[in-house]
N, C-alpha and C positions, 0 to 999 in steps of 0.2 A: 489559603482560601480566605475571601473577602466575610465577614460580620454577616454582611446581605446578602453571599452565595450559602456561607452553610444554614441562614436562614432557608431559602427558597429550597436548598436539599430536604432541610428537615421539614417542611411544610408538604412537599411530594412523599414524602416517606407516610405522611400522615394520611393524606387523602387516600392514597393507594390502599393502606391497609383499614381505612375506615369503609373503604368501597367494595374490596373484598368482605370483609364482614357483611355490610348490609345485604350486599348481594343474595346471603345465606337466607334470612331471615323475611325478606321484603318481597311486595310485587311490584313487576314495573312499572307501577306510576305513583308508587307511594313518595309522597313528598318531602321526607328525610333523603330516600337514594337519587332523585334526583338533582337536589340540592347540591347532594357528596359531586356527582359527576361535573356538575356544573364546578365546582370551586375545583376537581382534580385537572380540568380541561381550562383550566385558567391559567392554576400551575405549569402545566406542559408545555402552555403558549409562553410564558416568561422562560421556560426551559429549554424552547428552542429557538428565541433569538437568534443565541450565537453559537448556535449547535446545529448539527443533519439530524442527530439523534438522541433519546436518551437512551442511556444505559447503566440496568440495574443488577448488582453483581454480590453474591456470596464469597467470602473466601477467607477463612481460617479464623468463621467465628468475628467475623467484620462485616459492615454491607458496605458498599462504594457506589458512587453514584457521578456518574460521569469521571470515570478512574479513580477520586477526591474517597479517602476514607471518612466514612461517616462517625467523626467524635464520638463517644460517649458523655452523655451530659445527664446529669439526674433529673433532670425533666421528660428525656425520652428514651430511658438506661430499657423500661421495662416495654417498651415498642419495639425498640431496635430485636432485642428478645425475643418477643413473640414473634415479628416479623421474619425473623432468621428461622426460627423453629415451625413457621408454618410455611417456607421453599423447601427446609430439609426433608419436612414430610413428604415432599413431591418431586422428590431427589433433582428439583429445581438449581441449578448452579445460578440464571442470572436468567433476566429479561431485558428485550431492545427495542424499546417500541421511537418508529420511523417517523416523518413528520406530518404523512397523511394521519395520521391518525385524530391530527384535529379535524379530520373531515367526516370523522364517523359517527353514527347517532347513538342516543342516549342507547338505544336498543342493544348496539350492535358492544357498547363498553358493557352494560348488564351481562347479556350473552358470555362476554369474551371474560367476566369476572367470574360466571358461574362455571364456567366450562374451567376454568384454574381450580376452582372448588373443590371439582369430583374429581380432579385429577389423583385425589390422595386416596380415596377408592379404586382406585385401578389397579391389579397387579404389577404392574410396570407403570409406573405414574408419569415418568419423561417422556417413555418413547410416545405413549397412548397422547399427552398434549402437545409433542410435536406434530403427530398425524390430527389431531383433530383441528387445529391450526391451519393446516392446512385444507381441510374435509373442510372448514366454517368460512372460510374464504379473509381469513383476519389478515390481510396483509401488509398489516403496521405494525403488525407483533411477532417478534422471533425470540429463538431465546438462544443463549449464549452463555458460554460455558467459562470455565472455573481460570482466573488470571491465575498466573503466576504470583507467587508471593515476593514484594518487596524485598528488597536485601537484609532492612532490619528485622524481617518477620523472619526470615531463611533460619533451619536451625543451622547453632554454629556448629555440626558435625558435617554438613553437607558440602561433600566434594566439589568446589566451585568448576574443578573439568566438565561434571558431570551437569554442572549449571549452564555449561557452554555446552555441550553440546544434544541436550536439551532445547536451548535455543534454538541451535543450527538446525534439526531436527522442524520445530518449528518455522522456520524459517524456508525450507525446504518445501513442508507440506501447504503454506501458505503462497508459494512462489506459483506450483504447479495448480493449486487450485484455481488462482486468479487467471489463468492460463485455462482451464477448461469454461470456471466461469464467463470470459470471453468468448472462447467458441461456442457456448450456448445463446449468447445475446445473438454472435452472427450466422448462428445458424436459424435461429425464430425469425430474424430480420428476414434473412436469402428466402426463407419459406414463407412471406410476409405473413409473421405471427404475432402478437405481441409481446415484444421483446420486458419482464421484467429485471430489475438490476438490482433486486437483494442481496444475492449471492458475491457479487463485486463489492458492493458495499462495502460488507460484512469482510471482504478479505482485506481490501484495503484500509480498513479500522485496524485489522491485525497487523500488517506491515507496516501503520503507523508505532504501531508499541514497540516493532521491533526498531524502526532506525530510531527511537529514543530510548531505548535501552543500548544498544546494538550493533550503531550502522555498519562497522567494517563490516556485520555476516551481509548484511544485504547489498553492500557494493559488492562482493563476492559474489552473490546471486546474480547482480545484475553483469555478469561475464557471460550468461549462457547464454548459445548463440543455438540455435536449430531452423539450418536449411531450409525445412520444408516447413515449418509454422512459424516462417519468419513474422509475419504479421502479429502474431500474438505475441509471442517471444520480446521482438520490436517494443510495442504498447506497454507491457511489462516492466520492463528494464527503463523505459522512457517513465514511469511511474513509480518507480523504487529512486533513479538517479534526483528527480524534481524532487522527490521527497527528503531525500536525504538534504539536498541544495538548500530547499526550504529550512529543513532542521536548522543547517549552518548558518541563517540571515534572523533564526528567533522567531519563525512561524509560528501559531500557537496549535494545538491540537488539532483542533475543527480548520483552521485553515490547510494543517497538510491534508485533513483526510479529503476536503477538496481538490488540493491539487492534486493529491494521487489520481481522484475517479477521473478529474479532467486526463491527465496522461493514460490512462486505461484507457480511455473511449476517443484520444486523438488523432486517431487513424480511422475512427469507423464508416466515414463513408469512401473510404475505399472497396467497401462492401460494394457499390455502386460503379467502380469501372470497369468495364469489360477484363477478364481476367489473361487475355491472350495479352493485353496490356501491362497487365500487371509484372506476368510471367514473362516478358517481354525479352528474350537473352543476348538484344543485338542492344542498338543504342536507340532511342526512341526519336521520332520525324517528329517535325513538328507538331501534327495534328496528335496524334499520340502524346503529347507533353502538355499540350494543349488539354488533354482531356485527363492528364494524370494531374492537373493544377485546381480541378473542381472539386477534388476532395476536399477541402477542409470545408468548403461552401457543405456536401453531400456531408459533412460530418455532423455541422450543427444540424441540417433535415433529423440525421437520424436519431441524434439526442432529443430534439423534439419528440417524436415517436416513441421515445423509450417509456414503459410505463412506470412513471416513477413522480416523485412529489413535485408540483410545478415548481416549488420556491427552490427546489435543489437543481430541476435545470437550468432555471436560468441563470445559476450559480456557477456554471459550467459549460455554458454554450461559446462565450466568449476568450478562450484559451486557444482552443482547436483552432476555431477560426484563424486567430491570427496566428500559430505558429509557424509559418513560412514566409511571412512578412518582411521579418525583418526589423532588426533595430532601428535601420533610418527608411524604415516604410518602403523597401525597394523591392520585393520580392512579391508574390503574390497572395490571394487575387489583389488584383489592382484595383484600387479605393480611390477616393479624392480625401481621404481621410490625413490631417494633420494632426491628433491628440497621439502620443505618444503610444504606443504597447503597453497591456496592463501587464503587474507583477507577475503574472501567472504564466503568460503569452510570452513574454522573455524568457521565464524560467524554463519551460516546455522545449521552445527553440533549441536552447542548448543542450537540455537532456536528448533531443530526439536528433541532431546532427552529429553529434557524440557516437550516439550509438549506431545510426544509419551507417558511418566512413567506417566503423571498426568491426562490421558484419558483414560476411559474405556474403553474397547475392548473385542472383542467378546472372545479371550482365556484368559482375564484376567479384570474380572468383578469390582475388588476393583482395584482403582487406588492408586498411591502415591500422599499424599495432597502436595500443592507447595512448602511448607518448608522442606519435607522428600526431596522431589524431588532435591531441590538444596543442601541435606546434602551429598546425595547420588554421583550428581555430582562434588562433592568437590574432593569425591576421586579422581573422574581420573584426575584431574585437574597435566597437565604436560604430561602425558598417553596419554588417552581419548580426554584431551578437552586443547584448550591455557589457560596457567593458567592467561593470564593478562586477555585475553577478558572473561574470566568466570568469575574474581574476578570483574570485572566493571559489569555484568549480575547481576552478584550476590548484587550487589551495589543496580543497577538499578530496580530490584525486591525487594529486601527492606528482612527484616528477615520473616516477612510474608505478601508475595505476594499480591497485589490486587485480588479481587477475595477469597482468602484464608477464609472457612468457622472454625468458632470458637467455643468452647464452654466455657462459662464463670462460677466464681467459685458462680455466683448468680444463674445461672441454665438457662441464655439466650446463643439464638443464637446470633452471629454476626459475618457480612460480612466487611473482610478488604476493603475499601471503600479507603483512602491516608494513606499515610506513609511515607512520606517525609514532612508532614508541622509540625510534634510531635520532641519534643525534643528528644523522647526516642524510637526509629525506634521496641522497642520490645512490646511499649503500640500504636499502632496503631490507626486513627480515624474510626469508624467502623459503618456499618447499624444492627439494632436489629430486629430481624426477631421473629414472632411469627407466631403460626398454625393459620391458617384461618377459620377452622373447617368445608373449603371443601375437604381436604386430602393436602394442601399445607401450602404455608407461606406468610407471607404478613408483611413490616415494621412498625416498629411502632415510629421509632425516629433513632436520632444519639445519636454517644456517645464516647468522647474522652477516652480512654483506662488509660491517665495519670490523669487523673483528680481524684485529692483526696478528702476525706472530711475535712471541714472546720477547724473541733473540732481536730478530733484525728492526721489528717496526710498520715489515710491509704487511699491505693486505693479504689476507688469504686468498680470498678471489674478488678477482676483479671482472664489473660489468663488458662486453664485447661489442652486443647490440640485442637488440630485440629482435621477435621474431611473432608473426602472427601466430597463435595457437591452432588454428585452423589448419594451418600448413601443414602439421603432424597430427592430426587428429585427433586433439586436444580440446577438451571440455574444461576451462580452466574450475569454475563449479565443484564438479566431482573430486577433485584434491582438497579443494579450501573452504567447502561446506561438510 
């Protein structure tokens, strides 16, 4: 952290709690709390430059502030203190205030500092300022709960299995939420309601911490395929893949958590085509393809629409758009436009062809397994697709996929599980799946791909070919999370 940032952390740390105090004490017009508000809403504005959000967070006797632990310094040993010791009172873990919030008035920050006040009077102090939060209409203010502890903070008794799969855990509950969070956006939309996008947000912040903690669990997540909410499933996966891509090129925080909500919301105006189109099980006429090609135009509409901070849509309006375009501009809609694809738009592209070939679908029943998938997009590589960011894709997915189901030359199944801890990225570490003899599968061990025998030299088992997981009704997910 930069001299000038943990300045501007420790000057927000200051306001905040000199604003909560006056709040106590003051009316609202007395000219010390207005002053405070004024210099806190200056701070916020240098806060979110280069941020969606801030975020303020407790956790083991530390505060953080935009993830960044806040030092201790003998200048503000006895703030940081008090500060910690008046959320604990209100079994506070952390706060996230959005970026409308520089839109709110003096009134509405007094209000939203006395209502944190009483919260320590409440019998239940969290739940009672989550609902009032909501009851007061604050909706730049959420609050957020308790990180995980860094590795050096972890005590060192703590089973690191138990670290993993605590993760996955996470991992799991954040995958499916982002997944109902979506069908809440398109269900407000289809019911022309006004669609808010907190809830997304706030998930995709979380699956930011995991592909930088984490990614193999979320390449793993992003295996799961479901038939019938292909669309959100689709958006999902298209949001975990970009993110991860992102991580691998040195995205910074606040840029992935952009790219994520872009891939979340790049499919939304397909909310807008006739669904008998959608659902289409033969192969689509023209006129049909024709109206299956205005979605990305129907997507930015409906980002517009979405009620959310102006400065984050049009942060995000321009990905969607162009993800069918095309590397060399050839795909649709058709532009007279010559300025190349932005970063975002490229990277999208590939996360969502990726995963469109390697998903069933209702006109097209056998999918491509994840290795056909990246053979396939190799072609266009240059065409199609950036040949650098597909060649780091193609890095970053390994020669076969996580996720990727196998068949071996002993007559097992097995699930690519890692592929980057093997010397040999084409012998994989793998899960060995066996029938259950209820009509499924169920593991029976692992099993390193290179691993030879002792005597002769040869492998134990060797790769045969791949096989869609679909084909045997196979959720690769449920093995490898």
């Amino acid at each position: 952290m930069t001299l000038e940032t943990r300045s501007l952390h420790e000057k927000f740390i200051q306001c905040f709690y000199k604003l909560i105090q006056l709040a106590k004490i003051h009316e609202d017009n007395n000219q010390l709390l207005l002053e405070c508000i004024e210099e806190f809403m200056q701070v916020i504005g240098r806060l979110l430059v280069d941020d969606d959000q801030i975020t303020l967070q407790i956790s083991r006797g530390n505060i953080y502030l935009q993830d960044e632990k806040l030092r201790y310094r003998r200048k503000i040993n006895s703030l940081i203190n008090n500060l910690i010791q008046y959320l604990e009172k209100r079994t506070l873990p952390g706060l996230c205030f959005c970026t409308n919030i520089q839109k709110a008035s003096a009134k509405e920050i007094i209000e939203f500092s006395r209502t944190l006040n009483n919260a320590e009077q409440q019998e239940d102090p969290l739940k009672w300022f989550v609902q009032e939060l909501e009851n007061q209409g604050f909706a730049w203010a959420e609050v957020v709960y308790e990180q995980e502890a860094s590795p050096e903070e972890q005590a060192p008794e703590t089973d690191p299995r138990d670290q993993v799969q605590k993760r996955k855990e996470q991992a799991r509950t954040s995958y499916f939420y982002a997944v109902d969070s979506l069908k809440e956006v398109a269900e407000k939309i289809s019911c022309r309601k006004k669609a808010g996008v907190r809830k997304s947000l706030r998930v995709v912040q979380n699956m930011v911490d995991l592909v930088m903690e984490d990614e193999p669990i979320l390449l793993g997540l992003s295996t799961i395929r479901d038939y019938d909410d292909y669309t959100f499933t689709h958006s999902v996966n298209v949001a975990i893949l970009s993110m991860c891509l992102g991580q691998r090129i040195g995205l910074s925080r606040s840029s992935l958590h952009r790219l994520g909500v872009c891939g979340l919301f790049h499919d939304l105006g397909k909310l807008d085509i006739p669904i008998e189109i959608i659902h289409q099980p033969g192969k689509l006429n023209q006129s049909e393809f024709e109206e299956i090609k205005k979605h990305t135009i129907y997507s930015v509409i409906q980002i517009i629409k979405l009620e959310a901070p102006h400065e984050l849509k049009a942060k995000i309006l321009l990905p969607p758009f162009e993800h069918h375009l095309k590397y060399d501009l050839s795909g649709y809609p058709k532009t007279n436009r010559k300025k190349p694809l932005s970063l975002f738009g490229r990277i999208i592209a590939i996360a969502d062809v990726f995963d469109a070939i390697t998903s069933p679908r209702v006109y097209r029943h056998v999918a491509f397994t994840p290795d056909q998938a990246l053979n396939m997009m190799l072609d266009g590589a240059g065409t199609d697709f950036d040949p650098i960011l597909l060649k780091i894709f193609i890095n970053m997915l390994g020669v076969y996929p996580i996720g990727s189901l196998l068949e071996l030359d002993t007559g097992e199944l097995a699930l690519v599980m890692d592929n980057e801890t093997t010397l040999d990225e084409t012998r994989p570490l793998v899960v060995l799946l066996a029938e259950n003899g209820n009509g499924g599968y169920a593991t029976f061990g692992v099993a390193d791909l290179a691993e030879r025998d002792a005597q002769s030299g040869a492998f134990l088992r060797t790769i045969v070919k791949s096989i869609h997981p679909s084909t045997l009704g196979i959720q690769p997910a449920e093995f490898l999370i």
